[in-house]
C-alpha positions as CSV (number, residue, x, y, z in Angstrom):
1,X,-93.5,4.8,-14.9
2,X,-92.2,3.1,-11.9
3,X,-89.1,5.0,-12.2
4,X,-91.0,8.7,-11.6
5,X,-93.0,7.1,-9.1
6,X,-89.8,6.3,-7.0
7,X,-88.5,9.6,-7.3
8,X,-92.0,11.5,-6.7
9,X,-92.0,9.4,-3.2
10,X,-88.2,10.2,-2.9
11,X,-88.8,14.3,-3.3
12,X,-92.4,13.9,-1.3
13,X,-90.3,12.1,1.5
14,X,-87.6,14.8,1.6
15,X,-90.1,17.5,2.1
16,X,-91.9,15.6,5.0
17,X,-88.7,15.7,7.0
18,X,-87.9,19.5,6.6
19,X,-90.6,21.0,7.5
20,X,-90.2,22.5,11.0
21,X,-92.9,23.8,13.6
22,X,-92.8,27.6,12.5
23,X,-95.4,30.8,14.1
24,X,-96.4,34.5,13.4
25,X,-96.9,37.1,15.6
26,X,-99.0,40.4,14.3
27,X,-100.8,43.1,15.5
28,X,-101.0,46.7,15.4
29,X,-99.8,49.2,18.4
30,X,-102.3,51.9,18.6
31,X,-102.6,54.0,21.7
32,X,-105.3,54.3,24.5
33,X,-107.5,56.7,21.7
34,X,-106.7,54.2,19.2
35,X,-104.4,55.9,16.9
36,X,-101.5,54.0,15.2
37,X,-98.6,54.1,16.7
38,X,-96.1,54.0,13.5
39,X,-92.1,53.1,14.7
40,X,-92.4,51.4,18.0
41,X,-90.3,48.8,19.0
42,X,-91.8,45.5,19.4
43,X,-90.3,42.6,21.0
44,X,-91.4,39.2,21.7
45,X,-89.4,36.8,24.0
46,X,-90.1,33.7,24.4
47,X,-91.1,32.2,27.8
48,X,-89.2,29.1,27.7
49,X,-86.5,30.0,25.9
50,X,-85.8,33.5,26.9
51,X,-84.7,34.3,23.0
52,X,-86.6,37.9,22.3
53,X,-87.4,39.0,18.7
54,X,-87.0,42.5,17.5
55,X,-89.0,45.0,14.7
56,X,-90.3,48.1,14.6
57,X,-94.2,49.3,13.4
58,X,-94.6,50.6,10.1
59,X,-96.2,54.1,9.3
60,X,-100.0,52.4,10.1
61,X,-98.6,50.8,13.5
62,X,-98.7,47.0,11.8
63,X,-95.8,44.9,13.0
64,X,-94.9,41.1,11.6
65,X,-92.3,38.9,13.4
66,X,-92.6,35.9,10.8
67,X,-90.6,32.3,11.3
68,X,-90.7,32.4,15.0
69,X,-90.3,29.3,17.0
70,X,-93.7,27.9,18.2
71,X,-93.9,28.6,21.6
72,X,-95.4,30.9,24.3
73,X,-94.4,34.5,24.1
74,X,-94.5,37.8,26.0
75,X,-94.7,40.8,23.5
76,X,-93.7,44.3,24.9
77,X,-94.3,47.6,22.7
78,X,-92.3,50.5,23.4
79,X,-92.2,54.1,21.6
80,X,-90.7,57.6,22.3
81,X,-93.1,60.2,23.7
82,X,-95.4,56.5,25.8
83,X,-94.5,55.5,29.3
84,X,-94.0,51.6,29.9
85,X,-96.6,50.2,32.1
């Protein structure tokens, strides 16, 4: 019993140390009458890094940037036919 204890606390312990301070951006682009705006680029930079992250909206205008760093961020949408403001 002692034994599987040790190596519970060994694997436990292991899994403490590798986890890592991780974020999500979402949203959806929609225009100013509030329809979806599907294939727009979106890209968030970080404001103390300066490292920007790239995808485009799906068909429904949803976007996911998963396993970002944790940080503060400036997103920008962009998309053919829309002016940048």
């Amino acid at each position: 019993m002692r034994f599987r204890l040790i190596i519970f606390v060994m694997l436990f312990s292991a899994l403490a140390c590798a986890q890592e301070f991780r974020a999500l951006i979402l949203g959806q682009v929609t225009d100013s009458s509030g329809a979806t705006v599907p294939g727009a680029t979106v890209k968030a930079t970080n404001l103390d890094t300066n490292v920007s992250i790239t995808t485009t909206s799906a068909t429904d205008g949803r976007y996911v940037l998963a396993q970002v760093p944790a940080g503060p961020y400036t997103v920008v949408c962009e998309a053919t036919g829309f002016k940048k403001l």
